[in-house]
Structure formats: C-alpha cells, structure tokens
Kinemage of the C-alpha trace (Angstrom):
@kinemage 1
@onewidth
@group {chain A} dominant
@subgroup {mainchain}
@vectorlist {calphas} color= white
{ca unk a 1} P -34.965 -40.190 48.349
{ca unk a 2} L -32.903 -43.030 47.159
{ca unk a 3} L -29.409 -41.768 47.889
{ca unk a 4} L -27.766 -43.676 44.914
{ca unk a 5} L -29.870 -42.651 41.953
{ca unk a 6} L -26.761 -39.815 40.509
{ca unk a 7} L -24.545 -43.171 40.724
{ca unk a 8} L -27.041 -45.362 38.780
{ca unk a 9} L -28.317 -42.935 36.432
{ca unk a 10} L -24.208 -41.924 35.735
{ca unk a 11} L -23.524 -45.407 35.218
{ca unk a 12} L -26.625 -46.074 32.843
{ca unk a 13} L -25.490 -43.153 30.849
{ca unk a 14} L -21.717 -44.350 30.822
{ca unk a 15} L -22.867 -47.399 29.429
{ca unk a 16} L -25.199 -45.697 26.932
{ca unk a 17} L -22.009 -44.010 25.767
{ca unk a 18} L -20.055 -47.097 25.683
{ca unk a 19} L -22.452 -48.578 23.427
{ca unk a 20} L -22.716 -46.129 20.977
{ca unk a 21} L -19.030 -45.602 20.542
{ca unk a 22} L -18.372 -49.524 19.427
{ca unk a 23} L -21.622 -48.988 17.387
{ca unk a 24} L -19.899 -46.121 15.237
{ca unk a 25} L -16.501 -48.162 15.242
{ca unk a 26} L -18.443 -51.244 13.571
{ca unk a 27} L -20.140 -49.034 11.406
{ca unk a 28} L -16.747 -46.573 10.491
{ca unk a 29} L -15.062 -50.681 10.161
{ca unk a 30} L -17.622 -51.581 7.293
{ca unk a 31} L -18.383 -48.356 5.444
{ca unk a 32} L -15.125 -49.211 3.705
{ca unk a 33} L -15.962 -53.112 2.854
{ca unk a 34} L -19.405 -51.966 1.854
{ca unk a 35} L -17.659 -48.990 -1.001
{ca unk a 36} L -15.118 -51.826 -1.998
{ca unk a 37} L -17.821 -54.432 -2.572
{ca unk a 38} L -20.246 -51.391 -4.488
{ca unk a 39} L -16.982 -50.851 -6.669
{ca unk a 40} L -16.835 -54.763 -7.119
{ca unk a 41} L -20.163 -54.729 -8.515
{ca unk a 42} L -20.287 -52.071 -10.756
{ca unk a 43} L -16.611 -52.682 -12.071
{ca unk a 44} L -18.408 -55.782 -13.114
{ca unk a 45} L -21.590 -54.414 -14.086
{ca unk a 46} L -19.227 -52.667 -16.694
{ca unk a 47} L -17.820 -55.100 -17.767
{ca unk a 48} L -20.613 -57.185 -19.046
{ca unk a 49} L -22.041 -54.386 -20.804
{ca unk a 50} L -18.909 -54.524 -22.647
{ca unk a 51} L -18.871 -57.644 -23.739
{ca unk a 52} L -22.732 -57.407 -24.395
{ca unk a 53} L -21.514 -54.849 -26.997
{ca unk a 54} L -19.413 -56.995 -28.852
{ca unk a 55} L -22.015 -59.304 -29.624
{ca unk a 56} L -22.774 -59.488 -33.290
{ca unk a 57} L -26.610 -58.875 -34.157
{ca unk a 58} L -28.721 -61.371 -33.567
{ca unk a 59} L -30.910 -63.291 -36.587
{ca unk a 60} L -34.102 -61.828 -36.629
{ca unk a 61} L -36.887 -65.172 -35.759
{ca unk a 62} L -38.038 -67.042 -38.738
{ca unk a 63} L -41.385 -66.373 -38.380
{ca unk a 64} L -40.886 -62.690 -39.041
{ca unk a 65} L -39.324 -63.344 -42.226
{ca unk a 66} L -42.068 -65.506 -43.524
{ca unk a 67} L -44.788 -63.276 -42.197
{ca unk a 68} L -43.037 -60.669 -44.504
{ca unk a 69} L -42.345 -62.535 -47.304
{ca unk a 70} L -45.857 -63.993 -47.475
{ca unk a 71} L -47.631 -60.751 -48.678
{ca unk a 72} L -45.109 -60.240 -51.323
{ca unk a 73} L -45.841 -63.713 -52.939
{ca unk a 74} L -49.384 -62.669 -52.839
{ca unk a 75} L -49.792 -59.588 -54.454
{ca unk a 76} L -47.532 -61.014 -57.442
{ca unk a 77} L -50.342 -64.063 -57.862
C-alpha cells in the first residue's frame, strides 16, 4: 500500500477546508454590500412613487372626447 496516502488525503482535506473558509468570508464580506445596495433601491423605488403621486391628472386623449361628444350631436339632429 502506498505508505503516504493519510498524508495526501489530510492535506487534500486541509485544503478543502481552507477553501471553504475564504469562501464564507467573501460571502459574510458582501451580504452586507448586497442589503445596503437592496435598501438603495427600494429607498428609491419609494421615492419615485412619491413623486408619481404628485402628478396632477393627466388630460384624457382627444379622440375620446370627440368619440363622446359625437353621439350627443347626433341624437339632437
């Protein structure tokens, strides 16, 4: 038997462990950019509906008020 296997398979699985502990640092490191960039966004989001709510109504198009205007010229005729 291959007397160094324990050795290699102890260093495969220190470096498996290795890697995932700077894997869950970069992903602990952005978790907070990621909730400050959702809060961005929505803080926003907000915003505009605000000011979409201060619009005053719009005209309604002119060719709905001649389409209803037109039947009430012709039933007077």
């Amino acid at each position: 038997m291959y007397p160094y296997m324990n050795e290699d398979v102890a260093f495969e699985r220190l470096k498996d462990l290795q890697r995932e502990a700077e894997n869950s640092r970069l992903i602990a490191n952005s978790l907070p950019r990621l909730g400050s960039v959702i809060r961005n966004l929505a803080a926003r989001a907000w915003w505009l509906g605000g000011l979409a709510m201060q619009r005053p109504p719009r005209p309604r198009p002119i060719e709905f008020r001649e389409a209803r205007e037109k039947p009430a010229s012709s039933d007077a005729a």
